[in-house]
C-alpha positions in Angstrom: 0.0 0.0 0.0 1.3 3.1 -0.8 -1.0 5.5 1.2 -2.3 7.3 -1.2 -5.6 5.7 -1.5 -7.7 3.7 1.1 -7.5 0.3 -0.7 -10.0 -2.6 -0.4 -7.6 -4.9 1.1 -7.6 -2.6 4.1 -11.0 -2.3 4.7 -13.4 -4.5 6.5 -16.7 -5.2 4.0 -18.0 -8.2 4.7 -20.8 -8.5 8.0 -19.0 -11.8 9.1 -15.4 -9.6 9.2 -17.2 -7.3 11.7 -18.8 -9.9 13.3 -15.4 -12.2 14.6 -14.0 -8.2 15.6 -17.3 -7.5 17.4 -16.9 -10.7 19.0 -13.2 -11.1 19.8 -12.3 -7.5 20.1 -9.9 -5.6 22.8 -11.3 -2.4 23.2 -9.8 1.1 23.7 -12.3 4.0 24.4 -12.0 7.7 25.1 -14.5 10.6 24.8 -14.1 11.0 21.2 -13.9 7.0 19.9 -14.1 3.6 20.8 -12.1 0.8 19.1 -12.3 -2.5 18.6 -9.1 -4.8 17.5 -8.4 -8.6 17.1 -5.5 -9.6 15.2 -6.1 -11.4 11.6 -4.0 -14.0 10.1 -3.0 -11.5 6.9 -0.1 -9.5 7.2 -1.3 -6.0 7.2 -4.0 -4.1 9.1 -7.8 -3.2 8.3 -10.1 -0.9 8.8 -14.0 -0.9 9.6 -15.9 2.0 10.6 -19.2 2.2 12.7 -20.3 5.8 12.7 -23.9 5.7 13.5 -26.6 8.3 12.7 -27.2 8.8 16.6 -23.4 10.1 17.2 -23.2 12.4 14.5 -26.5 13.2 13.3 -25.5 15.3 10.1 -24.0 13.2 6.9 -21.9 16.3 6.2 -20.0 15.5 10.4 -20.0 12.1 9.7 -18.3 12.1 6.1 -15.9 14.2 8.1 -15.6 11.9 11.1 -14.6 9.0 8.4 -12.0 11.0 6.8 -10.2 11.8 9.6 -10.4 8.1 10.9 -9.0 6.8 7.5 -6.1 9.7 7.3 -4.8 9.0 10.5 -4.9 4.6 10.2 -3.0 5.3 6.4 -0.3 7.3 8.9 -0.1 4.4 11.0 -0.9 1.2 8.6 3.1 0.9 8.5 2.8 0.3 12.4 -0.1 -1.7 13.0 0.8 -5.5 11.8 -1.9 -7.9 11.1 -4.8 -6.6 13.3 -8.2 -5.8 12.2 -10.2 -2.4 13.9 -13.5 -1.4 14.0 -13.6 2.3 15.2 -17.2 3.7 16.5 -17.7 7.8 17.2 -18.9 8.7 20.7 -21.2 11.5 20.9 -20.5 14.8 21.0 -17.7 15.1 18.0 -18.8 18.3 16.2 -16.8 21.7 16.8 -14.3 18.8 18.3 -10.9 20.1 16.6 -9.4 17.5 13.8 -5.9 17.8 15.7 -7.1 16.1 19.0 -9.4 14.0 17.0 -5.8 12.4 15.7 -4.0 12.6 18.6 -6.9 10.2 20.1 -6.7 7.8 17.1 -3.2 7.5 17.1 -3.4 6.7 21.3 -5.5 4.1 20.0 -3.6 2.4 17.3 -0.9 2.0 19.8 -2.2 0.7 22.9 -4.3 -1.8 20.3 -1.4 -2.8 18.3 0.6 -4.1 21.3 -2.6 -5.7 23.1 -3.5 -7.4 19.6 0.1 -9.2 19.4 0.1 -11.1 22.0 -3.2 -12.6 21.1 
């Protein structure tokens, strides 16, 4: 990958790819996110994003939510291994400044990266 593009072999699409991180996730949560990691048996990371309607009720805050979650895991894809996420909004994200939205993501990555290797 060459982080120009968020490619399909980084992305969680299929329910049943959700499903086994749903079910055998470690989670990290803050104010702004909460994430959800199990490692895979592929050699790079992917990405699945749960923003729901009820966190961020405009499309126009929600698009933007996604961007910045996708920017910020192509920053740290290099990092991150074989371990699949699934990253949900909290409530309360508009106004919230893009800067600390990345700082929080990138505390995330981390602290999921090196819970995810040892399982």
């Amino acid at each position: 990958m060459d982080g120009a593009r968020f490619e399909r072999r980084a992305r969680l699409v299929r329910k049943a790819e959700f499903q086994t991180v749903f079910d055998r996730a470690e989670k990290s949560a803050d104010r702004y996110f909460t994430v959800l990691a199990c490692s895979n048996s592929l050699e790079h990371a992917r990405l699945g994003l749960a923003i729901s309607k009820r966190n961020a009720k405009l499309a126009v805050l929600r698009n933007s939510i996604k961007r910045i979650i996708r920017e910020s895991f192509r920053h740290q894809l290099a990092t991150l291994g074989g371990v699949d996420f699934v990253v949900m909004a909290r409530p309360g994200l508009s106004g919230v400044e893009h800067r600390l939205l990345f700082e929080s993501l990138n505390r995330h990555w981390a602290r999921l990266a090196k819970r995810c290797v040892r399982c």
